[in-house]
C-alpha positions in Angstrom: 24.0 34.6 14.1 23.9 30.6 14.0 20.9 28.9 14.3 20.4 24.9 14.3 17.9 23.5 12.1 16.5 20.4 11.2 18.7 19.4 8.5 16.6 15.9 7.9 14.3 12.9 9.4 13.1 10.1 8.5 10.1 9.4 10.0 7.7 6.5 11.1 10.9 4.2 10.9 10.0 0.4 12.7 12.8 -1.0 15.0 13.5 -4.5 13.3 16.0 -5.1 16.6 17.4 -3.9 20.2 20.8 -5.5 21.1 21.0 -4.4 24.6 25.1 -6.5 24.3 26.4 -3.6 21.6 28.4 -0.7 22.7 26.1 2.1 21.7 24.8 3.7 18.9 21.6 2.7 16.2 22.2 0.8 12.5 20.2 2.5 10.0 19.9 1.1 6.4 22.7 2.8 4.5 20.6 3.7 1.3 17.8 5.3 4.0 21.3 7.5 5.3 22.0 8.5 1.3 18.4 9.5 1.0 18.2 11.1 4.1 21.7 13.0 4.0 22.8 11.4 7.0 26.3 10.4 7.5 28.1 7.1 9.3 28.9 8.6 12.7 26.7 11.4 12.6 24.9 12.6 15.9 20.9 12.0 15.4 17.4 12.5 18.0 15.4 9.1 18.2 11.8 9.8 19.3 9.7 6.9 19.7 6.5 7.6 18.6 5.3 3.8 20.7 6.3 4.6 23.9 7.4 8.8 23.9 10.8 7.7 24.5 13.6 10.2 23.3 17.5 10.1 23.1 20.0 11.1 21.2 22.8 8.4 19.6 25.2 8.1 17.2 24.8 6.4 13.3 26.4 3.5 12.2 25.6 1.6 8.6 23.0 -0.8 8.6 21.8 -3.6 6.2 18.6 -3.2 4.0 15.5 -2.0 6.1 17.8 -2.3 9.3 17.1 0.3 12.2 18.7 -1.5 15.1 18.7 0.1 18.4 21.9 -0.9 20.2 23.2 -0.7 23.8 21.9 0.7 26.0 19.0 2.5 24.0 17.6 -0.9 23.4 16.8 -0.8 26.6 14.3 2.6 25.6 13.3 1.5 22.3 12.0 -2.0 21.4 11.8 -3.9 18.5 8.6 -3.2 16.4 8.4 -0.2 18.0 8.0 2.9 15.0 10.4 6.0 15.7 11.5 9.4 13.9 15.1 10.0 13.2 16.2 13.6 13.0 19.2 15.2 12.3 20.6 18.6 12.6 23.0 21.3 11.9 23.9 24.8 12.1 23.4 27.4 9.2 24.0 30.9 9.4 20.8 33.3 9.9 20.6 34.2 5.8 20.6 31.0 4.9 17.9 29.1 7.3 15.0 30.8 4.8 16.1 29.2 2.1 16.7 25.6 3.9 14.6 22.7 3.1 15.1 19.7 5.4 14.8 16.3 3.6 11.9 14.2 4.7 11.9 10.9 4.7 8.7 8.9 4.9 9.0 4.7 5.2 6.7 2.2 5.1 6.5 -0.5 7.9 9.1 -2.4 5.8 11.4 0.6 6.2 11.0 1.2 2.5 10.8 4.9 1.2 7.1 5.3 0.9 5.4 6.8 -2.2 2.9 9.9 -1.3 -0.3 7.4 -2.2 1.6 5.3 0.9 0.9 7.8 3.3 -2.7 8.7 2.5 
């Protein structure tokens, strides 16, 4: 059997912009992707933990402390607004036990946060 698992997030993320004019998809900071294991193109789940909003999008690279909602997700997900992005991935049934997801935690500057940042 195949089961999908959270394969990492990085969570409490702040929207520094919403360009409704893009075609689609959300800029993340490319050295929050390394840490996080996420890759340019990737599928991810944007949950806005402002306003409950949820979709699903697609990555593309993003300058330092970017997370730009674009298209029309910008339309979901405001600027300033503080979401969790998640990605996934299928692993077969002996190894999900053995799977740790990568968390990322960031600060309200989008910076990885130390564990004395989070209280």
């Amino acid at each position: 059997m195949i089961r999908e698992v959270l394969i990492s997030k990085i969570h409490g993320a702040t929207v520094t912009e919403a360009n409704v004019n893009y075609n689609g998809s959300i800029a993340i900071d490319t050295e929050l992707l390394g840490k996080a294991n996420i890759h340019i193109g990737e599928k991810v789940h944007v949950w806005d933990i402002t306003n409950g909003n949820r979709l699903e999008t697609y990555v593309i690279s993003g300058k330092k402390g970017e997370i730009c909602m674009n298209g029309a997700a910008a339309k979901l997900i405001k600027e300033g607004d503080k979401v969790i992005i998640a990605c996934f991935g299928f692993l077969e049934e002996e190894k999900v036990s053995r799977h740790q997801p990568e968390l990322i935690f960031v600060d309200e500057k989008n910076d990885i946060a130390t564990l004395s940042d989070q209280g």
